[in-house]
Biopython code that builds the backbone (N, CA, C, O; Angstrom):
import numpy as np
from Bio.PDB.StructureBuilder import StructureBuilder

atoms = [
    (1, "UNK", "N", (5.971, 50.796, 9.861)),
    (1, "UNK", "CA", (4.967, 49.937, 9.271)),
    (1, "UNK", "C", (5.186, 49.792, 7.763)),
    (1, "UNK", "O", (5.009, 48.723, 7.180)),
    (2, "UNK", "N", (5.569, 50.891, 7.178)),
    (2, "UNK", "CA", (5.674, 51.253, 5.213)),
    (2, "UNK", "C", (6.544, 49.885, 5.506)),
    (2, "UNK", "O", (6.155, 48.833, 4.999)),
    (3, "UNK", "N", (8.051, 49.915, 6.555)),
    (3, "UNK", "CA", (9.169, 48.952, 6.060)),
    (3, "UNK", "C", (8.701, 47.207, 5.822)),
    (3, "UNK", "O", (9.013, 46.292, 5.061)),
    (4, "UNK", "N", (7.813, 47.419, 6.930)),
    (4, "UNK", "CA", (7.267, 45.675, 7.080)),
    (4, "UNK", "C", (6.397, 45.666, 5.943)),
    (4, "UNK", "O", (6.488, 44.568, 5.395)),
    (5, "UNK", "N", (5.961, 46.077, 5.624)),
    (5, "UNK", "CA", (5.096, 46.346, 3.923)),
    (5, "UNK", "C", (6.084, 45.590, 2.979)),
    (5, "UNK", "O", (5.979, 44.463, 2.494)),
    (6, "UNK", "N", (7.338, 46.775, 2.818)),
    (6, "UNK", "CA", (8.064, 46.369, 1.768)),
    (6, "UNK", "C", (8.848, 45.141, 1.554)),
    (6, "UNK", "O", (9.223, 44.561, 0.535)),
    (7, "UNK", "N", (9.073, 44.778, 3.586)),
    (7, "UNK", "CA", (10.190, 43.442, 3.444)),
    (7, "UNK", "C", (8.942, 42.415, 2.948)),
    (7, "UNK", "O", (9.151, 41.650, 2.007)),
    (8, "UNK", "N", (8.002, 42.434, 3.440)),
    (8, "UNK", "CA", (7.205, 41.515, 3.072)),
    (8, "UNK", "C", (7.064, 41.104, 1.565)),
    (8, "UNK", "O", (7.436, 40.051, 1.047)),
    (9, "UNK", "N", (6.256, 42.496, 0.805)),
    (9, "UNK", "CA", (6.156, 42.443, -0.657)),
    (9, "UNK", "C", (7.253, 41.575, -1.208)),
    (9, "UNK", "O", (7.030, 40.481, -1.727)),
    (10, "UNK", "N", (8.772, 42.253, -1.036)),
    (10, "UNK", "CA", (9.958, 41.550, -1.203)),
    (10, "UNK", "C", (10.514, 39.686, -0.850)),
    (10, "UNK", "O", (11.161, 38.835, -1.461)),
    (11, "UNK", "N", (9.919, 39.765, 0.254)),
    (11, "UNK", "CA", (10.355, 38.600, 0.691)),
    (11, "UNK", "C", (9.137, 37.728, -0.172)),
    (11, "UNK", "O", (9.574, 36.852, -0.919)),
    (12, "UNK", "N", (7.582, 37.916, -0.118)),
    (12, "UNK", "CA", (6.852, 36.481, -0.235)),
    (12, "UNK", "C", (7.006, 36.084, -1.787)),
    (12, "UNK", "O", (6.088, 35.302, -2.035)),
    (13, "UNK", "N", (7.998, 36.361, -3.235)),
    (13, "UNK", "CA", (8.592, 36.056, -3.992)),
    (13, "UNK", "C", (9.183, 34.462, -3.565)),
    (13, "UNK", "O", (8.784, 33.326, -3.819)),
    (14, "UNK", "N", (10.307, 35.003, -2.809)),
    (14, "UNK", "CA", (11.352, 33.843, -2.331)),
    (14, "UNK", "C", (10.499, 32.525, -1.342)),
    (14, "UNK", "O", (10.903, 31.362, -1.353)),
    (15, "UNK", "N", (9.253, 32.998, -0.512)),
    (15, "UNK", "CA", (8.666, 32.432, -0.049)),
    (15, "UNK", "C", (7.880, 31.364, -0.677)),
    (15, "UNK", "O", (7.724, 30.204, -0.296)),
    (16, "UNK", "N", (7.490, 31.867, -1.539)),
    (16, "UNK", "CA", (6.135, 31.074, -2.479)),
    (16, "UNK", "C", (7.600, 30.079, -3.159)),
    (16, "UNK", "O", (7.526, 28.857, -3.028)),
    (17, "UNK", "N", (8.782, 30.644, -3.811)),
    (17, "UNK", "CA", (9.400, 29.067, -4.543)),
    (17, "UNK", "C", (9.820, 28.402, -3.352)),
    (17, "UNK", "O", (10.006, 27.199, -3.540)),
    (18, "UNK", "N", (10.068, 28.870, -1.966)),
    (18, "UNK", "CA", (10.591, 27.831, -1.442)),
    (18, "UNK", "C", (9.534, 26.975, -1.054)),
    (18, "UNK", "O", (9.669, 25.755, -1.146)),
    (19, "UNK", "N", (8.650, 27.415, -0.694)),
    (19, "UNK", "CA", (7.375, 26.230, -0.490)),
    (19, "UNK", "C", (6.952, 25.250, -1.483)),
    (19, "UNK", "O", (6.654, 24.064, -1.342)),
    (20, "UNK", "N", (7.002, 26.274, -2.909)),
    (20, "UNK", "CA", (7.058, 24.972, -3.741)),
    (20, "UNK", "C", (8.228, 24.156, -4.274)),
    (20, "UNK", "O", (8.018, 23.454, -5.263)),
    (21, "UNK", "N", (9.554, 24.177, -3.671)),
    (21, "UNK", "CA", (10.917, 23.463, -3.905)),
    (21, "UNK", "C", (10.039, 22.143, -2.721)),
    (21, "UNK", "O", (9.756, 20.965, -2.940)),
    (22, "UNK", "N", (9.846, 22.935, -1.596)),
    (22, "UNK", "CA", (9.665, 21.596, -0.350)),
    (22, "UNK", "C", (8.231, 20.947, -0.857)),
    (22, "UNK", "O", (8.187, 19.788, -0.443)),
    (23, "UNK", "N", (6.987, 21.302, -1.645)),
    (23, "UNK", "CA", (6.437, 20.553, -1.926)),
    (23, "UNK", "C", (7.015, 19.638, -3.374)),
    (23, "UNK", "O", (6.898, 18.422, -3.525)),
    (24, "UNK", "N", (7.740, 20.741, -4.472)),
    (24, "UNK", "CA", (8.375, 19.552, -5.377)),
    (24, "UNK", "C", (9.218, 17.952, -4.641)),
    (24, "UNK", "O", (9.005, 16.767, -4.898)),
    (25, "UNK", "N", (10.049, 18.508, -3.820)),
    (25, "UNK", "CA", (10.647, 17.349, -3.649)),
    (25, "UNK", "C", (10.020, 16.775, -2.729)),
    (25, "UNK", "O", (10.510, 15.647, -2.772)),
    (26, "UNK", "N", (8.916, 16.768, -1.540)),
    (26, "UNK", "CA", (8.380, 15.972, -1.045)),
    (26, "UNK", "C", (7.829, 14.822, -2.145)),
    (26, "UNK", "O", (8.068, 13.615, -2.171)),
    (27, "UNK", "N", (7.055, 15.591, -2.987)),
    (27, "UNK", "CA", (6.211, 15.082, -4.113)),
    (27, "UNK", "C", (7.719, 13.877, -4.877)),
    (27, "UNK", "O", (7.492, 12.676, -4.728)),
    (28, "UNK", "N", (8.607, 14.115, -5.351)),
    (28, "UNK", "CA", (9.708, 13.429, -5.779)),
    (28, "UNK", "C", (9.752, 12.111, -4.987)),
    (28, "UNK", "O", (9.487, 10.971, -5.369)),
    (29, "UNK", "N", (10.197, 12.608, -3.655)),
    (29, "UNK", "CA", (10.171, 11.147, -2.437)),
    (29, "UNK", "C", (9.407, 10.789, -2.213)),
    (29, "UNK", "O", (9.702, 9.804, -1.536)),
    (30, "UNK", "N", (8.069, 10.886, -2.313)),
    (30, "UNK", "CA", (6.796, 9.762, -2.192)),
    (30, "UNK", "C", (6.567, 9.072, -3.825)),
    (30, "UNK", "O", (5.637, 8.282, -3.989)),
    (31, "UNK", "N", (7.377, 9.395, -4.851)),
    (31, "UNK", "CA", (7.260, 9.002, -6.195)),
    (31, "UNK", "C", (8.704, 8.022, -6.317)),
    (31, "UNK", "O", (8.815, 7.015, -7.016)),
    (32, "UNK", "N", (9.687, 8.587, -5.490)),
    (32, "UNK", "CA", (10.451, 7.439, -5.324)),
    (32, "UNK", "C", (9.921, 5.935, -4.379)),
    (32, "UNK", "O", (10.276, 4.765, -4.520)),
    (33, "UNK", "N", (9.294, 6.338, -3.752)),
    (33, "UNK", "CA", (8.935, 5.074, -2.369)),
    (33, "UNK", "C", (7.988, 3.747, -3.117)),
    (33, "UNK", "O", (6.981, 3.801, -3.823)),
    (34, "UNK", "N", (8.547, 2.936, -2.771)),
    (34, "UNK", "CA", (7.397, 1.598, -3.587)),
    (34, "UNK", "C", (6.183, 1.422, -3.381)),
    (34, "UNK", "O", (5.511, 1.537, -2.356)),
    (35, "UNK", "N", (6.077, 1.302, -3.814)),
    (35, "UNK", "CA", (3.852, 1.130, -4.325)),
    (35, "UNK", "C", (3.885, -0.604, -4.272)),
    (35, "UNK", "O", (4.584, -1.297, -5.011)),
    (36, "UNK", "N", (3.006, -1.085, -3.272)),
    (36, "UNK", "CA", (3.206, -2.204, -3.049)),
    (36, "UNK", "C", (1.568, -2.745, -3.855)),
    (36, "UNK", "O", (1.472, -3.969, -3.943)),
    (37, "UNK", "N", (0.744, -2.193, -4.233)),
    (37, "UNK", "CA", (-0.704, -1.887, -4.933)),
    (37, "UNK", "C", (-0.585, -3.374, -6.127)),
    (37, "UNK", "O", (-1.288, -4.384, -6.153)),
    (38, "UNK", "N", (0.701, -2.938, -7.102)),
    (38, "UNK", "CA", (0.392, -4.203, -8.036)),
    (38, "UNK", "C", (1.003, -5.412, -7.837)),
    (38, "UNK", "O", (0.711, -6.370, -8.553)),
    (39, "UNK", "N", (1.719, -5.486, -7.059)),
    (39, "UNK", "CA", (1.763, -6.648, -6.506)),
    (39, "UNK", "C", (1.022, -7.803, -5.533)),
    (39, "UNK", "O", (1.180, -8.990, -5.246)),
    (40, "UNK", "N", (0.323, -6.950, -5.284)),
    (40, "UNK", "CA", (-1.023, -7.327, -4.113)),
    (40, "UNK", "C", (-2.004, -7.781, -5.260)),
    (40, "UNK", "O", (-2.558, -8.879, -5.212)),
    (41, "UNK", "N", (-2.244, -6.661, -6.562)),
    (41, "UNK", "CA", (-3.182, -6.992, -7.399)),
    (41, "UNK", "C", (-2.789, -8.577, -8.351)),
    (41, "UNK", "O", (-3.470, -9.570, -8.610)),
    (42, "UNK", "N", (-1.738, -8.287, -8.585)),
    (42, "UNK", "CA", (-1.054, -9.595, -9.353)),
    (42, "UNK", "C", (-1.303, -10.912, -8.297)),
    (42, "UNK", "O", (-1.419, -12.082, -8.660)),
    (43, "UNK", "N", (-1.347, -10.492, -7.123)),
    (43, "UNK", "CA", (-1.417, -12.145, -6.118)),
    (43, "UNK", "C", (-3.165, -12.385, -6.283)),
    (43, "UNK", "O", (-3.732, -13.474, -6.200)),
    (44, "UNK", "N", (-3.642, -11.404, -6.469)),
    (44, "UNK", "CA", (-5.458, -11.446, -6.134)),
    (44, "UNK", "C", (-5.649, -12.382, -7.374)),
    (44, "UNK", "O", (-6.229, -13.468, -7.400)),
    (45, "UNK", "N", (-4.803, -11.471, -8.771)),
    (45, "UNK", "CA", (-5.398, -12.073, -9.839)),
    (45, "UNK", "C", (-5.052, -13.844, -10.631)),
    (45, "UNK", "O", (-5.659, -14.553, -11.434)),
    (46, "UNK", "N", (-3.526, -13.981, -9.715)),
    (46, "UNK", "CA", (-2.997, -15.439, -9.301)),
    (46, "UNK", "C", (-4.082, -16.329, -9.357)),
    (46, "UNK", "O", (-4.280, -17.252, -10.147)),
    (47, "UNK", "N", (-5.029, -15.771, -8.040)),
    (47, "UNK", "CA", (-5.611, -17.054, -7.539)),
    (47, "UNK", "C", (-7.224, -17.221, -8.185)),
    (47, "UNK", "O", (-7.771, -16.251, -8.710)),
    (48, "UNK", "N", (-7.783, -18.320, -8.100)),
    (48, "UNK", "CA", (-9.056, -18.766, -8.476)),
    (48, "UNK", "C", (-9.712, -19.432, -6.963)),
    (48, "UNK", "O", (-9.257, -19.344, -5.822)),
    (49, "UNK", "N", (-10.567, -19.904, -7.312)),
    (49, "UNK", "CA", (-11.429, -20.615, -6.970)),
    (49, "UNK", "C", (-11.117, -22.283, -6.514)),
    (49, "UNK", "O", (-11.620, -22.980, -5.632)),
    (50, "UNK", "N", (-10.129, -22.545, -7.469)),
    (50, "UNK", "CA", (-9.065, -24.043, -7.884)),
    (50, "UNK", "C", (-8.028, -23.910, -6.823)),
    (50, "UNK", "O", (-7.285, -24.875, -6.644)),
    (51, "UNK", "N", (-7.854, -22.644, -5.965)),
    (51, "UNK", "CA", (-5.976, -22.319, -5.556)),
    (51, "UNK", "C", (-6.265, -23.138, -4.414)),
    (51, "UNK", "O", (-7.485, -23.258, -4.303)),
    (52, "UNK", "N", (-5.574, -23.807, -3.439)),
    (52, "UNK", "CA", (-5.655, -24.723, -2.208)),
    (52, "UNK", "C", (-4.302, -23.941, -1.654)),
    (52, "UNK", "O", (-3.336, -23.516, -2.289)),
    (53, "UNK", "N", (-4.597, -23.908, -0.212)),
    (53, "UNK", "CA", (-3.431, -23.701, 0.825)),
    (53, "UNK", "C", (-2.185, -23.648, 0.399)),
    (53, "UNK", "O", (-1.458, -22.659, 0.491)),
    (54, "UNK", "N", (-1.878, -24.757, -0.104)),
    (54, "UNK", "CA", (-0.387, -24.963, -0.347)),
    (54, "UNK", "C", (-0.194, -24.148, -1.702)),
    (54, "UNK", "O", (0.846, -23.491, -1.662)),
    (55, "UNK", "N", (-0.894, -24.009, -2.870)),
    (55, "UNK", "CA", (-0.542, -23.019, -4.130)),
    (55, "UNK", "C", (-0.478, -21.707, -3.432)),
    (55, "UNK", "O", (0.143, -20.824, -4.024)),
    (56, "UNK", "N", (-0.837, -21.513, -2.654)),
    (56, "UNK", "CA", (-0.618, -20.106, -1.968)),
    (56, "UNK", "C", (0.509, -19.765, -0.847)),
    (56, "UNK", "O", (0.703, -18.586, -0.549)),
    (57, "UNK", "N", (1.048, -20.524, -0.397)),
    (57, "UNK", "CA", (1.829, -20.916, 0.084)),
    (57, "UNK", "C", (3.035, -20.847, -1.216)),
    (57, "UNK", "O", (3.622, -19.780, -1.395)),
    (58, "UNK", "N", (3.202, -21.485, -1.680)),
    (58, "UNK", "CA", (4.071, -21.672, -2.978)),
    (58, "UNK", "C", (4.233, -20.222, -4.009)),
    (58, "UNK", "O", (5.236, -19.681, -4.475)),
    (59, "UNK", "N", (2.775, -19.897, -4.113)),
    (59, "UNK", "CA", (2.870, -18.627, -5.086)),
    (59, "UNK", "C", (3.744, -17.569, -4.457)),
    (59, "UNK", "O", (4.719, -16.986, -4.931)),
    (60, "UNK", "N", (3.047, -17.434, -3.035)),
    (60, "UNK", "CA", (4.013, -16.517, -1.856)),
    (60, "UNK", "C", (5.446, -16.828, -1.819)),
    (60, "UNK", "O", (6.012, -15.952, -1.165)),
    (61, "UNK", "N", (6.300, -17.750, -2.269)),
    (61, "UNK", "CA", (7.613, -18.127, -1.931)),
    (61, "UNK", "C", (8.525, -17.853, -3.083)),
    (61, "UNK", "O", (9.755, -17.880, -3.033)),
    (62, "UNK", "N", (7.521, -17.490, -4.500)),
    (62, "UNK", "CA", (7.899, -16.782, -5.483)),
    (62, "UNK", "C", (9.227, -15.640, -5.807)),
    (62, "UNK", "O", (9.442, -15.296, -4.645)),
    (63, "UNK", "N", (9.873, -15.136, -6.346)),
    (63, "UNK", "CA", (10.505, -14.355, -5.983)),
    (63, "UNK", "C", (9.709, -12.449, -6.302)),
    (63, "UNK", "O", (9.687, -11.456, -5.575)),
    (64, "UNK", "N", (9.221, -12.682, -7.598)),
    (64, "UNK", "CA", (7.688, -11.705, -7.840)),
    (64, "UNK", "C", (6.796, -11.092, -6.475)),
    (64, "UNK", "O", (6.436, -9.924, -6.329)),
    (65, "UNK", "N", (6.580, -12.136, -5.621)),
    (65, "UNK", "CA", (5.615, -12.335, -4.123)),
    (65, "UNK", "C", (6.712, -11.925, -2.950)),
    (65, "UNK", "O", (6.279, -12.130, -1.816)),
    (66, "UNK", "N", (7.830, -11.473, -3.005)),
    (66, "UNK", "CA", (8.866, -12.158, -2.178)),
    (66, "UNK", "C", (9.261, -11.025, -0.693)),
    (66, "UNK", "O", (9.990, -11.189, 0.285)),
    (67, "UNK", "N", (8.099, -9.523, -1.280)),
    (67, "UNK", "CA", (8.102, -8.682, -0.520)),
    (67, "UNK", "C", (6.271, -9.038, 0.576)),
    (67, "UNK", "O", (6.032, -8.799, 1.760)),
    (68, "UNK", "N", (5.556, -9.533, -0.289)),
    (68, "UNK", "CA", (4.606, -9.729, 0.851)),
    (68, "UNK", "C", (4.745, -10.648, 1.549)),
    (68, "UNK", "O", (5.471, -11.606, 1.285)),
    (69, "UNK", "N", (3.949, -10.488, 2.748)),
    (69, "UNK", "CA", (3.794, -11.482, 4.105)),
    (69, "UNK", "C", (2.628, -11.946, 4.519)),
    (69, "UNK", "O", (1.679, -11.246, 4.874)),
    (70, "UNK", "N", (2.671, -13.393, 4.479)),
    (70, "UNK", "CA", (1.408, -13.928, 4.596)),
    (70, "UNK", "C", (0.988, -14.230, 6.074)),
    (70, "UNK", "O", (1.944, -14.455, 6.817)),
    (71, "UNK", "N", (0.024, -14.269, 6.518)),
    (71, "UNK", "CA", (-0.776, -14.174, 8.165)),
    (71, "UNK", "C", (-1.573, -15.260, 8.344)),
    (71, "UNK", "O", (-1.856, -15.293, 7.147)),
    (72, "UNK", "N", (-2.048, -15.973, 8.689)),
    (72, "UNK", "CA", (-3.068, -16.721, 9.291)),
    (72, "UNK", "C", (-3.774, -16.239, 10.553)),
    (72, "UNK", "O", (-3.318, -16.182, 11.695)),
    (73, "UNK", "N", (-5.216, -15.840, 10.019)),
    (73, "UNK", "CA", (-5.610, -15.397, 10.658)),
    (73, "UNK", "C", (-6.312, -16.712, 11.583)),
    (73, "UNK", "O", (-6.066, -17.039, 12.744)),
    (74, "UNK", "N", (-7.168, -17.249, 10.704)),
    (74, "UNK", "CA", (-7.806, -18.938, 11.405)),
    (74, "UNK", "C", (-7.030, -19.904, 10.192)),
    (74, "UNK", "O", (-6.405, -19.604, 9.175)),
    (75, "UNK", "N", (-7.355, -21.059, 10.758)),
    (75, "UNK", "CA", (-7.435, -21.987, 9.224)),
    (75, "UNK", "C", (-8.240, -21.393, 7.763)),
    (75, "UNK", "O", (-7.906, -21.490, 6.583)),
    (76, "UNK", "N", (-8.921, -21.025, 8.133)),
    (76, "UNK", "CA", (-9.882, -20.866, 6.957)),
    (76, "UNK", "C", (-10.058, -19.425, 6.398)),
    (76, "UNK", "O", (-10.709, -19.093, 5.408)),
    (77, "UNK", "N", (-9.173, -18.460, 7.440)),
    (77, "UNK", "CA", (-8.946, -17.072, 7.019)),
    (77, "UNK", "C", (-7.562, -16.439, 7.260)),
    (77, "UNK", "O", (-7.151, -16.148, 8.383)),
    (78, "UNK", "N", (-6.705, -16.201, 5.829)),
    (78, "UNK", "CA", (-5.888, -16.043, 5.554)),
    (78, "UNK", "C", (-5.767, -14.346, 5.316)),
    (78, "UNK", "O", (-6.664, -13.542, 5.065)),
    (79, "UNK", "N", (-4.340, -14.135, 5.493)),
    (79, "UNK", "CA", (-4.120, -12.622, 4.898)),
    (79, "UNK", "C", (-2.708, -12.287, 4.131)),
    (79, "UNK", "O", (-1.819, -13.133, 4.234)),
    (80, "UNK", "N", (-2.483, -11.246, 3.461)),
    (80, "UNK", "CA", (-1.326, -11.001, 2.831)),
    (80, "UNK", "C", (-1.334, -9.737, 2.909)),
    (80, "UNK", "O", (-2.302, -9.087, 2.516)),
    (81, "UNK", "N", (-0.125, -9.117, 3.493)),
    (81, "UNK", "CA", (0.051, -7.563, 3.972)),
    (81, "UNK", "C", (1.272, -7.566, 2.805)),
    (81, "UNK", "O", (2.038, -8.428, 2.373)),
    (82, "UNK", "N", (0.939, -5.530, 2.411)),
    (82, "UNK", "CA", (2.083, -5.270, 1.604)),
    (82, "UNK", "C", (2.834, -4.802, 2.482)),
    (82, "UNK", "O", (2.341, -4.675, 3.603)),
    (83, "UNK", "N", (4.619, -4.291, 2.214)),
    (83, "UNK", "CA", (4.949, -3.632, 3.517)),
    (83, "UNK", "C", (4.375, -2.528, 3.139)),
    (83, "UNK", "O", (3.975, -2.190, 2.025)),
    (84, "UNK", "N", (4.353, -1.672, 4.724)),
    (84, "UNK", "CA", (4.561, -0.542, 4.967)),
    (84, "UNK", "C", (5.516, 0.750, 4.285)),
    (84, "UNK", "O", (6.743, 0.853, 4.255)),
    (85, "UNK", "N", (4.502, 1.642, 3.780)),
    (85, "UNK", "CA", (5.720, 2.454, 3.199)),
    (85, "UNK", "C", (4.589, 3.639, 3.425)),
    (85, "UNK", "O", (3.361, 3.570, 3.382)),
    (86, "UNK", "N", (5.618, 4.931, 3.723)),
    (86, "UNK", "CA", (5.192, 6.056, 4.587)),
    (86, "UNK", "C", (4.196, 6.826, 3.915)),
    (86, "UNK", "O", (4.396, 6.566, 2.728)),
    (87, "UNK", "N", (3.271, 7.596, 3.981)),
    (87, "UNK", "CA", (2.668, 8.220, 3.292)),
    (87, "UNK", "C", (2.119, 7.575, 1.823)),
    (87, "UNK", "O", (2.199, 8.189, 0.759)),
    (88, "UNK", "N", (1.548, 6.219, 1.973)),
    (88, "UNK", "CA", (1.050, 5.282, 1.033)),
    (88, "UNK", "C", (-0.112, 4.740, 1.764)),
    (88, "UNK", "O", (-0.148, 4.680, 2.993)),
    (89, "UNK", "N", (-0.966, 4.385, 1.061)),
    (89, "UNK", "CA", (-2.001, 3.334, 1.763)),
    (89, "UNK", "C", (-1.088, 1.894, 2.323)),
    (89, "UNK", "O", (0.129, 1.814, 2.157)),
    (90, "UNK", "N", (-1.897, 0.824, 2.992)),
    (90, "UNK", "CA", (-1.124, -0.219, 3.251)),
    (90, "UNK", "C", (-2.447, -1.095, 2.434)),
    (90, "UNK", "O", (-3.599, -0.678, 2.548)),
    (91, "UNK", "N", (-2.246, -1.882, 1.915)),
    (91, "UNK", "CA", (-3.056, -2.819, 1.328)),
    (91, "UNK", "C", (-3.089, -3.881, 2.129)),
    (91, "UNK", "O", (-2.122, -4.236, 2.803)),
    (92, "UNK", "N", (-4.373, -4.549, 2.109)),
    (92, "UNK", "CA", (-4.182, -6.240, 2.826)),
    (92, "UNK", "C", (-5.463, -6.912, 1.775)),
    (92, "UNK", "O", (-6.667, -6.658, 1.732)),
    (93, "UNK", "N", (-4.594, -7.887, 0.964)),
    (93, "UNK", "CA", (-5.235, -9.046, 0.712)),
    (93, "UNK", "C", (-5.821, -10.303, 1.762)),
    (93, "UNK", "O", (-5.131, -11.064, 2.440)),
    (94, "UNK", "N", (-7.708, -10.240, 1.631)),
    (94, "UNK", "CA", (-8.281, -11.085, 2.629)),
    (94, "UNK", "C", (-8.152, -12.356, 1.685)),
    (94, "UNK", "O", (-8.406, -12.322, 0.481)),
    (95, "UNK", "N", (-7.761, -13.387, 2.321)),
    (95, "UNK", "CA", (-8.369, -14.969, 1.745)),
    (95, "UNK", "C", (-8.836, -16.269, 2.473)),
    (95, "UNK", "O", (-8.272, -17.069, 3.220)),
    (96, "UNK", "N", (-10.526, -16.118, 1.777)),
    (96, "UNK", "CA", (-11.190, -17.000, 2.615)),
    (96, "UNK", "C", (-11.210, -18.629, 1.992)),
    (96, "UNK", "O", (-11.673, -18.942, 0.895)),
    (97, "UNK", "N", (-10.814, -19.221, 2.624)),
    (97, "UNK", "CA", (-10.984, -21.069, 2.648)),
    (97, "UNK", "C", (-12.168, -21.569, 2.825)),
    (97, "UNK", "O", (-12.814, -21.133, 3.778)),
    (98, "UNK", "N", (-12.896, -22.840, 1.769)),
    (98, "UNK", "CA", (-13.808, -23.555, 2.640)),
    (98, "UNK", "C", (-12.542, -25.204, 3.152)),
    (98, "UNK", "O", (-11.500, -25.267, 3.803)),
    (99, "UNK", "N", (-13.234, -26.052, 2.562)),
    (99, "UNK", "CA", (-12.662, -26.967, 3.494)),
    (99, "UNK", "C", (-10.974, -26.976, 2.853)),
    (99, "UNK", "O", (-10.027, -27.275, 3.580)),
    (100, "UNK", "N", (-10.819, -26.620, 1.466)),
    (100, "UNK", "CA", (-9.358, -27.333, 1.158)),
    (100, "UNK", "C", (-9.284, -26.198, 0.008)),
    (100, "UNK", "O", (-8.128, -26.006, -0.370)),
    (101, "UNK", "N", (-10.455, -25.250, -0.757)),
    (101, "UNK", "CA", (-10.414, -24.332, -1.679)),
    (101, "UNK", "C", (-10.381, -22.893, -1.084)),
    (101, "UNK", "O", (-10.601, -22.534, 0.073)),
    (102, "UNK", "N", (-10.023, -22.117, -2.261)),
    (102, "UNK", "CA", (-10.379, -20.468, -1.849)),
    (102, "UNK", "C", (-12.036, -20.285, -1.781)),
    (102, "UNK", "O", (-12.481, -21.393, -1.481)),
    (103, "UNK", "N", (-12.720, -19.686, -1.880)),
    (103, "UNK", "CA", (-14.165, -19.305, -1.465)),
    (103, "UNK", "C", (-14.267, -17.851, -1.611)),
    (103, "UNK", "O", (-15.347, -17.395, -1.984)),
    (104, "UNK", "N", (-13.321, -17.087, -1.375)),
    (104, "UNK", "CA", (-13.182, -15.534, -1.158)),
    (104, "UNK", "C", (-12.083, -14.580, -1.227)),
    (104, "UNK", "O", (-11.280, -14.767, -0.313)),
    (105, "UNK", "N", (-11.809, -13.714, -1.929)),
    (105, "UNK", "CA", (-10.904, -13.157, -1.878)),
    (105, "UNK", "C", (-11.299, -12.000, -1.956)),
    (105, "UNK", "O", (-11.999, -11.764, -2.940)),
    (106, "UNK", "N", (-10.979, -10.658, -0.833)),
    (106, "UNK", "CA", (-10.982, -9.233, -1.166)),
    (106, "UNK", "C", (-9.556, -8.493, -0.871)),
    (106, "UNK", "O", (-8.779, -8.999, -0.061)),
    (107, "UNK", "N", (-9.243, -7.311, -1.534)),
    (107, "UNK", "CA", (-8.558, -6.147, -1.607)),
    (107, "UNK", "C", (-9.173, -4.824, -0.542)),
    (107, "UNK", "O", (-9.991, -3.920, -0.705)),
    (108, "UNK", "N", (-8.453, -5.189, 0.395)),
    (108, "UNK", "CA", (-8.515, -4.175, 1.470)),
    (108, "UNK", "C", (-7.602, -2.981, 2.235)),
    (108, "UNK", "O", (-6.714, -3.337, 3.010)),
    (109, "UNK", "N", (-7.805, -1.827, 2.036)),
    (109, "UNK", "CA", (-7.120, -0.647, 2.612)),
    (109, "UNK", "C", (-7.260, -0.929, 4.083)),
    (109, "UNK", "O", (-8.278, -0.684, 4.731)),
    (110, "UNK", "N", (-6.091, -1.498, 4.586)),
    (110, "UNK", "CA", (-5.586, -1.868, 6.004)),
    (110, "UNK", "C", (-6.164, -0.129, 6.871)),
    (110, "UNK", "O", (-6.953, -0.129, 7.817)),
    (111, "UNK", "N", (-5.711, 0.840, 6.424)),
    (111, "UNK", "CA", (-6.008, 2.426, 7.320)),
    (111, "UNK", "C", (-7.649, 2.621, 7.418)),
    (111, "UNK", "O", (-8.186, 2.967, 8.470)),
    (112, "UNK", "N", (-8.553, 2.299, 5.915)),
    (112, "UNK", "CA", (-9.639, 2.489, 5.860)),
    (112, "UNK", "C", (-10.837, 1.290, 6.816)),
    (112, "UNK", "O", (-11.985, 1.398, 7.247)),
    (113, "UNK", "N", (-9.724, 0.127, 6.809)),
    (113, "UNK", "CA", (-10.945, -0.643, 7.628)),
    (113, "UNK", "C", (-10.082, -1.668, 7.649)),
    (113, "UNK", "O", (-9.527, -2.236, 6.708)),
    (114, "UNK", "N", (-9.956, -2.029, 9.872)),
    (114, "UNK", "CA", (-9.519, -2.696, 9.883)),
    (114, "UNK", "C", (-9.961, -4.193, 9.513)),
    (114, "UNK", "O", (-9.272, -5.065, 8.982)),
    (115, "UNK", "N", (-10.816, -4.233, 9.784)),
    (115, "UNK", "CA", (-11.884, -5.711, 9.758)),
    (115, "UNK", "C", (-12.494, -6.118, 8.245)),
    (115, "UNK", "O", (-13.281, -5.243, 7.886)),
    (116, "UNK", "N", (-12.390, -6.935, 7.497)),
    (116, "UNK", "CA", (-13.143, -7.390, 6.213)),
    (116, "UNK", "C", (-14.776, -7.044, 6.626)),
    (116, "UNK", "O", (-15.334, -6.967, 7.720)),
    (117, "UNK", "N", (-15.197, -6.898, 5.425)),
    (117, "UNK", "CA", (-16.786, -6.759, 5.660)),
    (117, "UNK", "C", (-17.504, -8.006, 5.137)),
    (117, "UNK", "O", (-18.729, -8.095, 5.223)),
]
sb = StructureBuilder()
sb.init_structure("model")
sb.init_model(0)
sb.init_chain("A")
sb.init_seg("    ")
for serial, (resi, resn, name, xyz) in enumerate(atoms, 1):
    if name == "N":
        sb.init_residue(resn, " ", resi, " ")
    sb.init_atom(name, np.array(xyz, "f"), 0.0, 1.0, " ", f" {name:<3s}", serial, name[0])
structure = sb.get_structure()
């Protein structure tokens, strides 16, 4: 029993840095992975009230825009997904239409809720 005492004492040294080597570099590779956040914010802050179908359409074809993907949900309810990237939130820009204008726009955590409120 004294021996398992001592390997222990001995060993949880080496234990404790290797756990924090595998949390440093986890932490590294989720700091390498893209953050798709301001680009979603930059499309929100694009648009007005003035933007029609087709400026959105157009803004999206951008090369700035060129990683999001735009959805149609109805005519009159639009979406813009960031990609997917692992251990990140996923963002989805909602955009609501009345007959030919925007009307609505929210910033939505795709994991936290699927549905706009």
């Amino acid at each position: 029993m004294a021996d398992r005492g001592r390997f222990l004492k001995a060993a949880l040294p080496t234990l404790a840095g290797v756990a924090c080597g595998i949390a440093a570099l986890g932490a590294v590779g989720l700091s390498l992975q893209p953050d798709w956040t301001g680009e979603i914010v930059e499309l929100r802050d694009s648009l007005s009230r003035e933007t029609t179908r087709s400026d959105v359409e157009r803004l999206l074809q951008s090369p700035r825009f060129s990683k999001l993907r735009l959805k149609r949900e109805t005519d009159r309810r639009w979406f813009v997904d960031a990609p997917h990237t692992p251990f990140r939130r996923s963002w989805r820009l909602w955009i609501d239409f009345g007959e030919t204008r925007i009307i609505g726009v929210r910033v939505r955590d795709v994991d936290a809720a699927v549905t706009p409120l």
